[in-house]
DSSP file (Angstrom, degrees, kcal/mol; ACC not computed):
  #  RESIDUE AA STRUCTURE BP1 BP2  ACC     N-H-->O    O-->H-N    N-H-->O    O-->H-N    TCO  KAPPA ALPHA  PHI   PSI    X-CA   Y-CA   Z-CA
    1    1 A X              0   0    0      0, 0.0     2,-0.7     0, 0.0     0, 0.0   0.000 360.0 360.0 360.0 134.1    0.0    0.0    0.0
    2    2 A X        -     0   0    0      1,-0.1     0, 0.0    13,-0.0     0, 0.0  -0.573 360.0-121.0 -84.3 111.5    1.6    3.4   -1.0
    3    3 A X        -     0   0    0     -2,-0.7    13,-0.9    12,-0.1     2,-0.3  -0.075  34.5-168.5 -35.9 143.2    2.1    6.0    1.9
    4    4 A X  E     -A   15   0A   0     11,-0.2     2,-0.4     2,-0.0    11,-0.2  -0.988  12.9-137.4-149.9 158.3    0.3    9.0    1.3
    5    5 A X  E     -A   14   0A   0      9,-3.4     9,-1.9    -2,-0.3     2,-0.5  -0.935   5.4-150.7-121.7 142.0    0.2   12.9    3.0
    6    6 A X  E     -A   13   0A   0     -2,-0.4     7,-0.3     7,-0.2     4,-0.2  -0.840  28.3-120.9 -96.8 108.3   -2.6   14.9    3.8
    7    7 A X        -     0   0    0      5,-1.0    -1,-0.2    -2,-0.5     6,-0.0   0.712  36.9 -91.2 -55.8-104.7   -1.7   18.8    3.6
    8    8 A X  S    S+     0   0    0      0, 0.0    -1,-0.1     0, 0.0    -2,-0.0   0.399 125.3  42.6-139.4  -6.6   -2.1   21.0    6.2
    9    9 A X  S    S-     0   0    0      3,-0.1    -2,-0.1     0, 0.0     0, 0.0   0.010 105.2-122.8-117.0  19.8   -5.9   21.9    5.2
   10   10 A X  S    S+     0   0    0      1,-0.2     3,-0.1    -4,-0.2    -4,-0.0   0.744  71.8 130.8  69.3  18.4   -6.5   18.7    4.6
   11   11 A X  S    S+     0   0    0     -5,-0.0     2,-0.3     0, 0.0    -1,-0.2   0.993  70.6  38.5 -81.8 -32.1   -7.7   19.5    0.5
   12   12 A X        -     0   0    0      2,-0.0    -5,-1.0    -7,-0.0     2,-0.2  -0.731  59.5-154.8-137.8-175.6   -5.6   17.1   -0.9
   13   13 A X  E     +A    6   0A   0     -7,-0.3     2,-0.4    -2,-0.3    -7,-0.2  -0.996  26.6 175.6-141.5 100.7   -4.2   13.7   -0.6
   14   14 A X  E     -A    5   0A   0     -9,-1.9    -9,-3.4    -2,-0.2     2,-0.3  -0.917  26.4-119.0-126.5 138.9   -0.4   12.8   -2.6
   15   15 A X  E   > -A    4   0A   0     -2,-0.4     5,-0.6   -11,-0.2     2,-0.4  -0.616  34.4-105.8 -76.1 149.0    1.8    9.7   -2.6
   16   16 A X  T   5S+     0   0    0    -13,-0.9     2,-0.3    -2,-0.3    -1,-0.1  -0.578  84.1  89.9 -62.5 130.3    4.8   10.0   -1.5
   17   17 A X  T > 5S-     0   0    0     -2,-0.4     3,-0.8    -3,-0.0    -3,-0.0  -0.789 110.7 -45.5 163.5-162.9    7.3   10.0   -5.0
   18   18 A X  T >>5S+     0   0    0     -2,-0.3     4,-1.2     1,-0.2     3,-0.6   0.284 124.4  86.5 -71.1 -12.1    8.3   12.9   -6.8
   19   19 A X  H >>5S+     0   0    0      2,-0.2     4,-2.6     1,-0.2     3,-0.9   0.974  83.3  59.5 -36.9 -73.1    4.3   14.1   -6.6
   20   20 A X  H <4<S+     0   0    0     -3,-0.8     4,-0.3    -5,-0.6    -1,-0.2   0.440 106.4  40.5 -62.3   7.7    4.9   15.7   -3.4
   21   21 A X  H <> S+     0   0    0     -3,-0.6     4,-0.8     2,-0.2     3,-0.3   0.803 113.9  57.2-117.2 -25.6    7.6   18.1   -4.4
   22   22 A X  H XX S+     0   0    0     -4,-1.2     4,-3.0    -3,-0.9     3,-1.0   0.958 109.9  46.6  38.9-101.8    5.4   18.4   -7.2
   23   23 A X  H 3< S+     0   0    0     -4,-2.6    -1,-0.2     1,-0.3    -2,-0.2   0.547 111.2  45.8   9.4 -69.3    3.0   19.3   -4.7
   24   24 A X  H 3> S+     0   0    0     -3,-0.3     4,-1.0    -4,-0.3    -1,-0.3   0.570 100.8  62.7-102.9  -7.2    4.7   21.6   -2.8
   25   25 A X  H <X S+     0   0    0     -3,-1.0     4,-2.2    -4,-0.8     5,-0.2   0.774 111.3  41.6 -82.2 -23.6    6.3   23.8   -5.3
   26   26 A X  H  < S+     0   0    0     -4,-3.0     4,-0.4     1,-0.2    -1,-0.2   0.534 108.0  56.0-108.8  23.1    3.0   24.8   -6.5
   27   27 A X  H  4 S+     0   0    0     -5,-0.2     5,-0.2     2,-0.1    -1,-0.2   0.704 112.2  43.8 -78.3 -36.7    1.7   25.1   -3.5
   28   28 A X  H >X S+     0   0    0     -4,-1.0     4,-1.5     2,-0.2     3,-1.4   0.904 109.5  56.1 -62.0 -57.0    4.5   27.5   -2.8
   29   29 A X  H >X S+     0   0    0     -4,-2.2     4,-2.1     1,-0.3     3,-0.9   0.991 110.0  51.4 -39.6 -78.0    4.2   29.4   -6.3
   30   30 A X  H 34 S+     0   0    0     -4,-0.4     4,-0.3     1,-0.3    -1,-0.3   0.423 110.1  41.7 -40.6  -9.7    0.7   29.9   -5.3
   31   31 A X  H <> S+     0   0    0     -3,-1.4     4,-1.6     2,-0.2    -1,-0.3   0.345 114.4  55.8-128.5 -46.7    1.2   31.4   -1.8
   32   32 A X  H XX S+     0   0    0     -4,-1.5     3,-0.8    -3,-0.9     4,-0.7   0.996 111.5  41.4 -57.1 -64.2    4.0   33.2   -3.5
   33   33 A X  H >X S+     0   0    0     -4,-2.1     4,-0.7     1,-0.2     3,-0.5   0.845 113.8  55.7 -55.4 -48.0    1.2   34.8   -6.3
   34   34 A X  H 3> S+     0   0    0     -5,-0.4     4,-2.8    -4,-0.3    -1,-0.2   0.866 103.7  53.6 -63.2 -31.5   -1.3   35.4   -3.5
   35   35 A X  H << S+     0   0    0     -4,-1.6    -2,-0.2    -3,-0.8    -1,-0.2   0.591 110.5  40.6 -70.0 -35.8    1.0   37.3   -1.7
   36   36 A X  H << S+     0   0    0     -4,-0.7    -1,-0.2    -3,-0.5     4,-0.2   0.204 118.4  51.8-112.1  -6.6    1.9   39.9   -4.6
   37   37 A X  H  X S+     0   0    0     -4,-0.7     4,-1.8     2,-0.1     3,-0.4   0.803 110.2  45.9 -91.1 -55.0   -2.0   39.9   -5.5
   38   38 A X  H  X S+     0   0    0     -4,-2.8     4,-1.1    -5,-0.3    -2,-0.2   0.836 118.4  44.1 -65.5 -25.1   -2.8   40.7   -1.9
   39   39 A X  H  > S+     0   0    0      1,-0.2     4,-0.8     3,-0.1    -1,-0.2   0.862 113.4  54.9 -95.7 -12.6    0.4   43.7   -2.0
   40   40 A X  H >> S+     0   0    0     -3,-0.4     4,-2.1    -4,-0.2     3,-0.9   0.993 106.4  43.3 -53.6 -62.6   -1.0   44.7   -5.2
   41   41 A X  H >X S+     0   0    0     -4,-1.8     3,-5.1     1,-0.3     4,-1.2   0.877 116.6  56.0 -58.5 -83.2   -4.9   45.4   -4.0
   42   42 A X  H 3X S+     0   0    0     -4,-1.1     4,-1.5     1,-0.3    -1,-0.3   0.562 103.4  47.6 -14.2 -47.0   -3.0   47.1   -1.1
   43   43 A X  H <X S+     0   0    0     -3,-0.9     4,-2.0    -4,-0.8    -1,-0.3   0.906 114.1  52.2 -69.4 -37.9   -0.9   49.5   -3.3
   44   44 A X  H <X S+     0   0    0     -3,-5.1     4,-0.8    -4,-2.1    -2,-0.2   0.694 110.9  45.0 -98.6  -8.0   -4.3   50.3   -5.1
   45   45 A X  H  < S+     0   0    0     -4,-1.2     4,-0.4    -5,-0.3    -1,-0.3   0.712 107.9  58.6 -90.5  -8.6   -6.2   51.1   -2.0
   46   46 A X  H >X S+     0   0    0     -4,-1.5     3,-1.8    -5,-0.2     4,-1.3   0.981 106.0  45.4 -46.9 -72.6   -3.7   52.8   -0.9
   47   47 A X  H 3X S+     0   0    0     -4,-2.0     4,-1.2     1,-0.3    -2,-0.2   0.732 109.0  53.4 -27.6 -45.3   -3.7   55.0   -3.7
   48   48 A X  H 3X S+     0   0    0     -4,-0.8     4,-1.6     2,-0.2    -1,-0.3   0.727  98.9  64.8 -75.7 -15.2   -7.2   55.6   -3.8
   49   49 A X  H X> S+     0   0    0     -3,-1.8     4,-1.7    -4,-0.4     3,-0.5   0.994 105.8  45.7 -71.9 -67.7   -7.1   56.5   -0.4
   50   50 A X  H 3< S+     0   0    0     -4,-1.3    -2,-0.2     1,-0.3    -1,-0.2   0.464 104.8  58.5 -70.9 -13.8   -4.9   59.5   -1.4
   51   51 A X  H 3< S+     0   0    0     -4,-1.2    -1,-0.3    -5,-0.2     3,-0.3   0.743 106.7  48.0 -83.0 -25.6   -6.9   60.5   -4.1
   52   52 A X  H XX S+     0   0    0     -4,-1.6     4,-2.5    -3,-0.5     3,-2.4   0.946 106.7  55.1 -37.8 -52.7   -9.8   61.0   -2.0
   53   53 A X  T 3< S+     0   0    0     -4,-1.7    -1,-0.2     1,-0.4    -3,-0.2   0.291 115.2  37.7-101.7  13.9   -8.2   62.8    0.6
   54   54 A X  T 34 S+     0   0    0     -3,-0.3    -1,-0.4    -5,-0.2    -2,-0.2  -0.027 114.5  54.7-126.4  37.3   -6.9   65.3   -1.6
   55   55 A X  T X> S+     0   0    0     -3,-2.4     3,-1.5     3,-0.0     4,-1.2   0.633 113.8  44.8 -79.9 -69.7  -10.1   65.2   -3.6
   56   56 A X  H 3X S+     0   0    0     -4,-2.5     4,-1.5     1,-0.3    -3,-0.2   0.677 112.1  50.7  -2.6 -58.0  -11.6   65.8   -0.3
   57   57 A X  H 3> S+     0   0    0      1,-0.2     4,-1.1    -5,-0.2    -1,-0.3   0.734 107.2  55.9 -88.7  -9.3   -8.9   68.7    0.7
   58   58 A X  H <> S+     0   0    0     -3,-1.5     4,-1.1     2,-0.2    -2,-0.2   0.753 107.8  44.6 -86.4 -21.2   -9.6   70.5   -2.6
   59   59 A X  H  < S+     0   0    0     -4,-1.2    -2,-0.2     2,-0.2    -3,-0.2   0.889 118.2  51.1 -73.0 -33.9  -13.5   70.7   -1.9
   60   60 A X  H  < S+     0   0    0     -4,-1.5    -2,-0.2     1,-0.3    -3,-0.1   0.768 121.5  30.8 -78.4 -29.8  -12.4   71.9    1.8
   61   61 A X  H  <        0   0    0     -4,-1.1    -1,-0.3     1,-0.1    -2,-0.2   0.659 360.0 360.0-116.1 -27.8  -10.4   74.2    0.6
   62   62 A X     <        0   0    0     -4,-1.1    -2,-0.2    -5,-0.1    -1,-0.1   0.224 360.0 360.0 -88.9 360.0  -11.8   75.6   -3.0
């Protein structure tokens, strides 16, 4: 019977062989990609944030 490992949220199920590095590199890629989506959205709310508030200071102030 072939060992197999559960991942750490339990979605999937791999044999042990060359699968699991398999496995874990695109699990990694993906964590990698979430990470540069998540500092993207960030940058662009940021931004919008500052065009408000000197949207905002130009009404206050005009």
């Amino acid at each position: 019977m072939a060992r197999v490992a559960v991942d750490i949220w339990g979605k999937s199920i791999v044999a042990f062989s060359g699968e699991i590095q398999k496995h874990l590199a695109a699990d990694s890629n993906s964590r990698a990609f979430n990470r540069r989506d998540r500092r993207d959205l960030t940058e662009r709310t940021q931004r919008k944030q500052m065009l408000d508030l000197l949207w905002l200071l130009s009404v206050l102030s005009g």
